[in-house]
SEFISE-191710 format. One record per residue: residue in one letter; x, y, z of N, C-alpha, C in turn; chain. Coordinates in Angstrom, 2 decimals, always signed. Atoms other than C-alpha are relative to their C-alpha. Example, Ala and Ser with C-alpha at 12.3 -4.5 7.8 and 13.67 -1.06 7.14 Angstrom:
2
REC,A,+0.89,-1.19,+0.00,+12.30,-4.50,+7.80,+0.90,+1.20,+0.00,A
REC,S,-0.82,-1.19,-0.06,+13.67,-1.06,+7.14,-0.77,+1.09,+0.73,A
***
This chain:
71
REC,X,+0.84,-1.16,+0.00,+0.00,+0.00,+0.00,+0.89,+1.23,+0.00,A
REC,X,-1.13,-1.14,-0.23,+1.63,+3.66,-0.69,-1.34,+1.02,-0.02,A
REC,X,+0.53,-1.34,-0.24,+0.21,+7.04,+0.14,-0.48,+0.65,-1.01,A
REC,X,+0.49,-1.14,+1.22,-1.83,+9.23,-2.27,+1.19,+1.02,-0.02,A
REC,X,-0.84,-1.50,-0.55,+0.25,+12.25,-0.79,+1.43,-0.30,-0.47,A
REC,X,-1.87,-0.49,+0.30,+3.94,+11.05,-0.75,+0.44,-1.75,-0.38,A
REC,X,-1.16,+1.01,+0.68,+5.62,+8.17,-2.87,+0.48,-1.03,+1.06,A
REC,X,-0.78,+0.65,-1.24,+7.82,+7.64,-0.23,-0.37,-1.04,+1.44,A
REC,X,+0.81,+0.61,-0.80,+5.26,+6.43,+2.11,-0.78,-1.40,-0.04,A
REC,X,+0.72,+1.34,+0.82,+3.96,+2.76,+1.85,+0.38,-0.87,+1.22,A
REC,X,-0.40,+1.17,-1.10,+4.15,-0.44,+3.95,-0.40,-1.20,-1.18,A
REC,X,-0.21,+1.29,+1.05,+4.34,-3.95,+1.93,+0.43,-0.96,+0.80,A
REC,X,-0.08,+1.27,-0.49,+4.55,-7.67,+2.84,+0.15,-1.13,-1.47,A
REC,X,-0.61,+0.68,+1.43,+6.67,-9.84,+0.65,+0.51,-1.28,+0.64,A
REC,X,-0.54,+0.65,-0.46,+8.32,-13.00,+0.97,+1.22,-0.07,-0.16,A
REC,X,-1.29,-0.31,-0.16,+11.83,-12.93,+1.63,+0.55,-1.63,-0.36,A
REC,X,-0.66,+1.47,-0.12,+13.93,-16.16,+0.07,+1.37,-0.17,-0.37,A
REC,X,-1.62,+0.02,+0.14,+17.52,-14.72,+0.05,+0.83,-0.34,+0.93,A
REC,X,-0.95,+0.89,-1.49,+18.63,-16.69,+3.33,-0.34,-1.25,-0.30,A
REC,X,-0.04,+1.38,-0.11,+18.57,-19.98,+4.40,-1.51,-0.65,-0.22,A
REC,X,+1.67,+0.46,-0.19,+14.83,-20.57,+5.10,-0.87,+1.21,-0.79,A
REC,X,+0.83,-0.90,+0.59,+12.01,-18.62,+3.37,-0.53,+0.68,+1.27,A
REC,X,+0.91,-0.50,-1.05,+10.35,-16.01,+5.73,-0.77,+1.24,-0.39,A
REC,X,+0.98,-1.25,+0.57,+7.83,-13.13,+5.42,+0.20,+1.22,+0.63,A
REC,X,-0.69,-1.36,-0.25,+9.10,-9.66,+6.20,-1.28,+0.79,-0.54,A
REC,X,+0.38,-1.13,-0.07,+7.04,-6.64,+6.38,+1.08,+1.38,-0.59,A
REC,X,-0.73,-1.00,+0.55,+8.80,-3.43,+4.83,-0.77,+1.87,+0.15,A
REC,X,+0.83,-1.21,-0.06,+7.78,+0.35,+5.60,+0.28,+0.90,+0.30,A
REC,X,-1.07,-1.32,-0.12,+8.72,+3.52,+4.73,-1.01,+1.49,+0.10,A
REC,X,+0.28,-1.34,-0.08,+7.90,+6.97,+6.17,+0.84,+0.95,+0.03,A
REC,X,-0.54,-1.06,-0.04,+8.32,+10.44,+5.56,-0.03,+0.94,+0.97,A
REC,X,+0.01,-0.46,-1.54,+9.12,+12.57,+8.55,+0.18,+1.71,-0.10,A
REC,X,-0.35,-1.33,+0.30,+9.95,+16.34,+9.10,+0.98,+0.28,-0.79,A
REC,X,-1.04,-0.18,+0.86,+12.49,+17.65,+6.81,-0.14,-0.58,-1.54,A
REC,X,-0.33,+0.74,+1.42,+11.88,+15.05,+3.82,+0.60,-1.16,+0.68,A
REC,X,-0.79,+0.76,-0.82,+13.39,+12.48,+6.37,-0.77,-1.60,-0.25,A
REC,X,+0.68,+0.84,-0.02,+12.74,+9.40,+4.92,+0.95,-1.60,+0.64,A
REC,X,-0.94,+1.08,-0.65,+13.09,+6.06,+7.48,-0.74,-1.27,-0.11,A
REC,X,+0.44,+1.42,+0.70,+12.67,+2.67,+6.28,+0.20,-0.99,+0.90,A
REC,X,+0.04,+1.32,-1.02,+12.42,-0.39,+8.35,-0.57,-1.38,-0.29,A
REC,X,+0.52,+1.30,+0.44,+11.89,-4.29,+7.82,-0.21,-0.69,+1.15,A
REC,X,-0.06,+0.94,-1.00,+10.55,-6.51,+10.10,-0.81,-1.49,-0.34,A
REC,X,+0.58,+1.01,+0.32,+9.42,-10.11,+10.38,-1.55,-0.04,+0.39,A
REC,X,+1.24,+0.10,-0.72,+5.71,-10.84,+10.25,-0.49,-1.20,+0.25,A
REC,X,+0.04,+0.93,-0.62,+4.21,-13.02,+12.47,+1.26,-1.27,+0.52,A
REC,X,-0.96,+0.93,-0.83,+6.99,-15.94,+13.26,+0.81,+0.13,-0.77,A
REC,X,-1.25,-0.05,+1.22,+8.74,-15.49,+9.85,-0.52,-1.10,-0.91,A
REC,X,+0.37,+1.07,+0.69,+7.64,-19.14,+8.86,-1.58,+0.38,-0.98,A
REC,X,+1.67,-0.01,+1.11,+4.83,-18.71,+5.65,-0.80,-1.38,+0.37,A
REC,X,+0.81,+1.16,-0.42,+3.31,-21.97,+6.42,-0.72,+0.31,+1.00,A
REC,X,+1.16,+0.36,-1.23,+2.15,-21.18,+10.04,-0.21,+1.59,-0.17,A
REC,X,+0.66,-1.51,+0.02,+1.70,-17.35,+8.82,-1.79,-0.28,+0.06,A
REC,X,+1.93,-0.33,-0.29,-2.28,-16.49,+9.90,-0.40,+1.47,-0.51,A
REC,X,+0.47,-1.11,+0.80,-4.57,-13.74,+8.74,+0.02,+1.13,+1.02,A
REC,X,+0.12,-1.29,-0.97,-4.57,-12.12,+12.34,+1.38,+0.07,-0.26,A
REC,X,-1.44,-0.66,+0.51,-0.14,-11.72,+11.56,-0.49,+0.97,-0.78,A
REC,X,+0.01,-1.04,+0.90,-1.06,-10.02,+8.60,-0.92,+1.20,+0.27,A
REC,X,+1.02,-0.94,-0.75,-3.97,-8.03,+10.07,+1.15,+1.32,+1.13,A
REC,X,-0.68,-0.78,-1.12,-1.79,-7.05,+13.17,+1.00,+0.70,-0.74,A
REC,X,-0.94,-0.72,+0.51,+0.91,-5.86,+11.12,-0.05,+0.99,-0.89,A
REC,X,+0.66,-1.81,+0.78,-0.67,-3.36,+8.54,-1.03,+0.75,+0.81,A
REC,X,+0.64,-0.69,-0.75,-3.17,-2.23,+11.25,+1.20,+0.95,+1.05,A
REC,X,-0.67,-0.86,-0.57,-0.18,-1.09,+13.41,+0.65,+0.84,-0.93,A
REC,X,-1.50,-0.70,+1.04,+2.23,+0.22,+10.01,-1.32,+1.38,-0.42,A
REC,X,+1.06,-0.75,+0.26,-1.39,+1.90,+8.98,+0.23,+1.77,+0.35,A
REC,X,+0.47,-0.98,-1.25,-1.82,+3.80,+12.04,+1.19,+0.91,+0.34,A
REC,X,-1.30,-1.34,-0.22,+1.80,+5.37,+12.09,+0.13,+0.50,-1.26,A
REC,X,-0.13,-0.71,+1.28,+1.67,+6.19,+8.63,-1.21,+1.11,+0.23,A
REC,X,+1.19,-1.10,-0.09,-1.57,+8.26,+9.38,+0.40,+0.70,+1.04,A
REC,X,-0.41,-1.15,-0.56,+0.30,+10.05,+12.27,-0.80,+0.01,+1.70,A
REC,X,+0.70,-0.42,-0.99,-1.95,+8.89,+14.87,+1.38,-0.97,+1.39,A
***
């Protein structure tokens, strides 16, 4: 998902299979005062896609959402 407003802004859920094991990473980038843009990856839910669930994916764009909107 990316921002009407700014490019730069977005959160995404991909699967990651440039290590050893496959895992599912979250990715999400905001723009801050200045033009300050800070990017961050994290694992969602356990990492493992197999026992990934719909509340992982839920919980994880409901929180990336909610800081992208500033609240």
């Amino acid at each position: 998902m990316m921002s009407d407003r700014r490019s730069t802004d977005f959160v995404e859920i991909a699967l990651d299979t440039s290590g050893h094991a496959a895992r599912v990473v979250g990715h999400t980038s905001r723009t801050g005062r200045g033009g300050n843009v800070t990017e961050y990856e994290q694992t969602v839910g356990g990492g493992d896609p197999a026992a990934l669930t719909e509340d992982d994916v839920l919980t994880f764009l409901l929180r990336e959402i909610e800081g992208l909107l500033g609240k």
